[in-house]
N, C-alpha and C positions, 0 to 999 in steps of 0.2 A: 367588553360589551359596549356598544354602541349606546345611548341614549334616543330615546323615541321624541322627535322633536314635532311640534305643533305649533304652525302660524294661520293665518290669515291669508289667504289666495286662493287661486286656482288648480286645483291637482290638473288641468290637461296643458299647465304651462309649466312644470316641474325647476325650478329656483335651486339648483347646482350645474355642475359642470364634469363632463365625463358620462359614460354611459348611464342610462336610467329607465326605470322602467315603472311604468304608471299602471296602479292594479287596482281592481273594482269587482263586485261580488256581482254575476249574473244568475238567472234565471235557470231551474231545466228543463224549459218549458220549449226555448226557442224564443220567447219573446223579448225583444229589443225594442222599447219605446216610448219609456219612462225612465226621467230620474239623470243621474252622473252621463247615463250614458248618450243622451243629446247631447254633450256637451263633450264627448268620445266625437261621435257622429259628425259632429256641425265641423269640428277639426281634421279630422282622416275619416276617409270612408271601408278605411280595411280593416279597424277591428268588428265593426258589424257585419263585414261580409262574409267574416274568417267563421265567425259565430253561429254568422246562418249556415253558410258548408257546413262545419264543423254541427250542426243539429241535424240538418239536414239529413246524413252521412252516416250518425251517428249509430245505425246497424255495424256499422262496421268498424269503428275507432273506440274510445274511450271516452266519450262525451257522457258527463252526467256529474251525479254530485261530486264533490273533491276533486273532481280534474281542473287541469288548467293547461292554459295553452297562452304561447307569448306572441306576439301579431308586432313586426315590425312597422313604426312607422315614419322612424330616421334612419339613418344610418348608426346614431347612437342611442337612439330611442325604439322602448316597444312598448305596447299594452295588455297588460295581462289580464285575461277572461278568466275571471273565477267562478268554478260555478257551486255556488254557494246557499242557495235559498230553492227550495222544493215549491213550483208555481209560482202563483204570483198575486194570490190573495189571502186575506187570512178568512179565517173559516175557526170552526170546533177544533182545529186539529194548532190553534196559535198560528203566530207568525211566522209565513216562508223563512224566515231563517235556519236555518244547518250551522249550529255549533263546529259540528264534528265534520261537515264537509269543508267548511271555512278551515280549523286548523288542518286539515290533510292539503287542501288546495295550498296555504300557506308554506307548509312546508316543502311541497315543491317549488315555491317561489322561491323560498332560501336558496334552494339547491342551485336553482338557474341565473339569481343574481348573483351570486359567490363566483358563479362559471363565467359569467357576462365581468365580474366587477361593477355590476352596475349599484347604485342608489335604490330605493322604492320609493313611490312617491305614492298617495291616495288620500281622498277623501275617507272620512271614518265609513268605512266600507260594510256595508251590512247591515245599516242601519237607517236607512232612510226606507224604503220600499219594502225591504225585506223586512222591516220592525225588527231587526234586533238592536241588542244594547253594551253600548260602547265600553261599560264595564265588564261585560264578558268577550267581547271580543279586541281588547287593549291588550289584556295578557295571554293572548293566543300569538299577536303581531310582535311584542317582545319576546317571548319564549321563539317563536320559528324563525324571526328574522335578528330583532338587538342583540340577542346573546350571544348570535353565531357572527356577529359583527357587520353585521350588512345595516347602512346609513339608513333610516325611515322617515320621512314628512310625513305628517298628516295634517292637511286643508281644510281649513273652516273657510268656508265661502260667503264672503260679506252679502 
């Protein structure tokens, strides 16, 4: 088992060497415009595009809660769309966060960085916009990804 490791930076500048892939909890909404992901944006402009097709579209694909999908944007980097949080406000109904679409989405991250060999890198994902909270979704990111030994950073952004 891996250890879940925590510094200080930037998740869309990811701090190893060898494939990696940088993941972030989105909306089901389709909207892109708040939050981690300006800062997706302001760096490649393909995970937002891949996001909006991919909603777009989404009659016909797998777009919605627990999905995810990897958006190259090195040759040994990609960005992983998690789609994680139901809207994008809170209301009576609590905060857009999806516990249960977050670990499903997770777990296919394991799968495809295992396949990739890649790192994951992220900011504490699901908690900024979406309101959830990093004590419930800590032990979602070592259960799908540490244990199955896949490397995780996660970015406190000064």
């Amino acid at each position: 088992m891996k250890a879940l490791k925590v510094i200080k930076g930037d998740a869309t500048s990811p701090q190893a060497s060898g494939p990696k892939v940088i993941a972030h909890c989105c909306n089901d909404m389709g909207g892109w415009g708040k939050g981690f992901v300006l800062a997706l944006s302001k760096r490649w402009p393909e995970p937002e595009a891949d996001y909006r097709r991919w909603h777009r579209e989404r009659a016909g694909n797998d777009f919605g809660l627990g999905a995810l999908r990897l958006v190259a944007v090195r040759p040994d980097t990609w960005v992983a769309n998690l789609i994680g949080q139901h809207g994008t406000r809170r209301g009576s109904a609590g905060p857009p966060i999806r516990y249960d679409a977050v670990a499903k989405g997770l777990l296919t991250l394991g799968d495809e960085a295992l396949r990739l060999g890649a790192s994951v890198h992220m900011p504490r994902i699901g908690c900024g916009l979406a309101g959830g909270k990093w004590e419930r979704i800590e032990p979602l990111v070592v259960e799908s990804l540490c244990a199955r030994d896949v490397a995780v950073t996660v970015y406190d952004f000064d």
